[in-house]
VOPAGU-2260 file (C-alpha; in pm, 1 decimal, decimal comma):
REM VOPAGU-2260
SITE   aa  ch    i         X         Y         Z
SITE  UNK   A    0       0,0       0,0       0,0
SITE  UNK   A    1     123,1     367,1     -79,2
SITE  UNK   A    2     261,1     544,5     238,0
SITE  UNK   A    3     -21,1     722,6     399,3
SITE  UNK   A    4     145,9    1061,1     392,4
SITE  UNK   A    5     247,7    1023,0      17,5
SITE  UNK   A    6    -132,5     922,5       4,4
SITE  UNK   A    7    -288,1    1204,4     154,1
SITE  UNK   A    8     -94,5    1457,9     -15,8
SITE  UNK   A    9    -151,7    1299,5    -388,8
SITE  UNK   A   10    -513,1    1258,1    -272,8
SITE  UNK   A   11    -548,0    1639,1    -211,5
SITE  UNK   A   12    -370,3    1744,0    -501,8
SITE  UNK   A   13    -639,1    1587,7    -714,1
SITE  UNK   A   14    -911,8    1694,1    -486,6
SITE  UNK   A   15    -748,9    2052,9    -512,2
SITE  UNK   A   16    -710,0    2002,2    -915,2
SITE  UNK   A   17   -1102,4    1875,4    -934,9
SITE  UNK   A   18   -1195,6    2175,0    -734,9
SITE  UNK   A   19   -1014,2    2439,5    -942,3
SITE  UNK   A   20   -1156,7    2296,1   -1269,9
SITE  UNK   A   21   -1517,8    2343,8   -1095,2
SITE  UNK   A   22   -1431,8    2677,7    -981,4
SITE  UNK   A   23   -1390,7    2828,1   -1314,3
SITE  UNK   A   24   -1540,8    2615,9   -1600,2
SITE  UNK   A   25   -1903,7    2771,9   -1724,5
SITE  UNK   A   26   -2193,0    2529,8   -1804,9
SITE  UNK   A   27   -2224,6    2625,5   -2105,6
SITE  UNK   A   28   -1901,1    2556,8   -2432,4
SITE  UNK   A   29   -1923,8    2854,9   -2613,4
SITE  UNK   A   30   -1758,0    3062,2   -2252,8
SITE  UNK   A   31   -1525,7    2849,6   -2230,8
SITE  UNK   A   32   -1444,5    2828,3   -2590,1
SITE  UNK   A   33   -1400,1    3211,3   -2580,6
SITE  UNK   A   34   -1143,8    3241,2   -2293,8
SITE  UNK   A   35    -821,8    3111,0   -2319,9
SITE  UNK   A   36    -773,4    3195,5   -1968,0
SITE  UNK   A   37   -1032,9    2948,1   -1867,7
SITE  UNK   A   38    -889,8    2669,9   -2098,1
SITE  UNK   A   39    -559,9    2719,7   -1973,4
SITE  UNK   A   40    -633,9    2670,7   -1616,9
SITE  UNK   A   41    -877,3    2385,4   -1701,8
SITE  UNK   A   42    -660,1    2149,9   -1893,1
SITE  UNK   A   43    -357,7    2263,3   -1679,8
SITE  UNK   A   44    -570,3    2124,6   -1338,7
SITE  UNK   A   45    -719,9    1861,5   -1544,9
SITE  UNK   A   46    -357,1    1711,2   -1626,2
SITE  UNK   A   47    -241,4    1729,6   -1266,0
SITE  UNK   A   48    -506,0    1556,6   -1136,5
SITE  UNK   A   49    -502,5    1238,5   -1403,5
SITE  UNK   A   50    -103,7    1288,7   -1315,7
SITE  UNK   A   51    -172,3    1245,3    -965,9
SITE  UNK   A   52    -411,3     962,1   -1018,4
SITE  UNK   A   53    -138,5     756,8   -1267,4
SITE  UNK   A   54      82,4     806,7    -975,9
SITE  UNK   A   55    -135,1     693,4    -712,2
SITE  UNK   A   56    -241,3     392,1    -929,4
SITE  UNK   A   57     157,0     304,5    -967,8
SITE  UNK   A   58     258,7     351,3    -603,2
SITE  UNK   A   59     -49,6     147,2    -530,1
SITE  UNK   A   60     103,0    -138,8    -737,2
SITE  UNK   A   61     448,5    -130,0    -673,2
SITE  UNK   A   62     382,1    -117,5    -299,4
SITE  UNK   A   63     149,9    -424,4    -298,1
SITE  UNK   A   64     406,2    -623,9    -483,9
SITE  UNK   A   65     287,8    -607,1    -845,8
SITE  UNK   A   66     409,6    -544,8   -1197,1
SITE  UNK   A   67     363,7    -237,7   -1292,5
SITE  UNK   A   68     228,8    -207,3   -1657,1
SITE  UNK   A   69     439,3      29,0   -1892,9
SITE  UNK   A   70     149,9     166,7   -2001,7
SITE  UNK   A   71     -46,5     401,0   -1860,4
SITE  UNK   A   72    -379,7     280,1   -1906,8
SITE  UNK   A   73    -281,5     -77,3   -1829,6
SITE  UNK   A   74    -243,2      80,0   -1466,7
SITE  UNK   A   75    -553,3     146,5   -1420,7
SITE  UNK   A   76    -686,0    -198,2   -1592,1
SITE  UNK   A   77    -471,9    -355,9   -1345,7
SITE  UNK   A   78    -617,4    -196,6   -1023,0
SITE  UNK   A   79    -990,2    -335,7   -1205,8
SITE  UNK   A   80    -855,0    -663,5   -1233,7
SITE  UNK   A   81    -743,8    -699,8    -926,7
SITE  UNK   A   82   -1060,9    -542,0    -725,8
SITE  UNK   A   83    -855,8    -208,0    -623,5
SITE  UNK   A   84   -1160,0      29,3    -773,8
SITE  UNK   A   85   -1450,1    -111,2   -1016,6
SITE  UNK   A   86   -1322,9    -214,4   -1391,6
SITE  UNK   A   87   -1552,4      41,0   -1525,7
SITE  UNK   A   88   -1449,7     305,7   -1347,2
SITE  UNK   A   89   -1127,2     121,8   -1456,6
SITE  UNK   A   90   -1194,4     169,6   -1832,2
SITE  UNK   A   91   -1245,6     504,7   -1758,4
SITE  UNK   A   92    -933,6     651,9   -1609,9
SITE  UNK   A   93    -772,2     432,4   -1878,4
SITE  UNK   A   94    -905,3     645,8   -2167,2
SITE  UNK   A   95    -844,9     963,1   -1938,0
SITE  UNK   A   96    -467,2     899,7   -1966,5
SITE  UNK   A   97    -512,2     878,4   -2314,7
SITE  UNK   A   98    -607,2    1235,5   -2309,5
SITE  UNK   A   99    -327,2    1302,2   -2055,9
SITE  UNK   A  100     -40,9    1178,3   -2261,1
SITE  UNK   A  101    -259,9    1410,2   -2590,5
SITE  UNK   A  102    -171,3    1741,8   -2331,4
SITE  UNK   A  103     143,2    1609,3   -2279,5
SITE  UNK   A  104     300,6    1528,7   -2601,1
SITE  UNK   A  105      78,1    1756,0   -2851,2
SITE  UNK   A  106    -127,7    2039,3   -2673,8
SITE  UNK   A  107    -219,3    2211,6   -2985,0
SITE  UNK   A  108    -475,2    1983,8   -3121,4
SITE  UNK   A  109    -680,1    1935,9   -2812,6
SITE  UNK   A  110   -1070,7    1922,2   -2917,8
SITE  UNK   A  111   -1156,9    2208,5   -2632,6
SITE  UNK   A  112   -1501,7    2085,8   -2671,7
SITE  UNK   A  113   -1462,4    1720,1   -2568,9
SITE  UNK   A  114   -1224,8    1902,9   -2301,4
SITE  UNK   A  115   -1541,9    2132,1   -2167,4
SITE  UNK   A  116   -1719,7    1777,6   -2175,0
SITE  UNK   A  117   -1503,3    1618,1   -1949,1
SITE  UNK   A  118   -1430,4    1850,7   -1736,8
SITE  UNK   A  119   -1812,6    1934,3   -1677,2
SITE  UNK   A  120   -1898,3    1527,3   -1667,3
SITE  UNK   A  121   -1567,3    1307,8   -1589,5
SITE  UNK   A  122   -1419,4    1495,0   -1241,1
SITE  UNK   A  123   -1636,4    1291,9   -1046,5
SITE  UNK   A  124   -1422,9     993,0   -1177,3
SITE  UNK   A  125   -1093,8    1096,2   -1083,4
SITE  UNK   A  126   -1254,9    1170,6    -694,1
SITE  UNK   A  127   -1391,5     830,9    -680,2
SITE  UNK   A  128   -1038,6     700,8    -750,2
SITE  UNK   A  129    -910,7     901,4    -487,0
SITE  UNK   A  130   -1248,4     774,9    -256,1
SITE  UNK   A  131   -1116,6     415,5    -330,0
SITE  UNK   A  132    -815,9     402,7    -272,0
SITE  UNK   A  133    -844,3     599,2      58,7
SITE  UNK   A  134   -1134,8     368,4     145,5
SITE  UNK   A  135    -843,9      63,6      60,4
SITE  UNK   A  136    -581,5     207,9     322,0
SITE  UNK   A  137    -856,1     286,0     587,6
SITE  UNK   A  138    -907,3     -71,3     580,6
């Protein structure tokens, strides 16, 4: 199991990320479309947090003993398999890295509609990660 300090802190980074996206995103695309501003803080917060979550997921394998996939979206399938946090929710964070490694390696061809989508439908995600694995060391 990851160190319960290490834990904590990752934990509130994405819980911090999560809340900064929910702070500033509007409802509605076309706002967010028109500010840059807004976009800027959104993906930056949104890529922490999946960051923070990919790390979480690693820690949480290495600790306990097991491979840890190169990819990473076979981290997450891993934690499924193995009963860590639901294989849908699972399948979910898997594509989510997907769109971190997209802000990583090419920001300029981000689709800042699917990222107002996500960030207005898919945070809850990420928290319930975070609500898992918590729930996991509690235990």
């Amino acid at each position: 199991m990851v160190d319960r300090v290490v834990l904590a802190a990752k934990i509130a980074a994405v819980r911090d990320a999560v809340a900064r996206i929910r702070e500033v995103v509007p409802r509605e695309p076309g706002a967010f479309l028109a500010d840059r501003t807004l976009r800027e803080v959104t993906i930056l917060n949104l890529f922490v947090a999946i960051q923070e979550c990919l790390s979480l997921a690693a820690h949480w394998l290495a600790d306990s003993g097991l491979d840890v996939p190169q990819g990473y979206g076979q981290v997450f399938e891993r934690l499924g398999e193995r009963g860590v946090i639901a294989p849908d929710l699972a399948a979910r964070l898997a594509a989510a890295s997907g769109l971190r490694n997209l802000v990583a390696h090419r920001y300029g061809v981000l689709d800042w509609r699917r990222i107002h989508e996500i960030a207005t439908t898919r945070l809850d995600d990420l928290l319930a990660f975070c609500d898992a694995l918590a729930e996991r060391s509690d235990g």
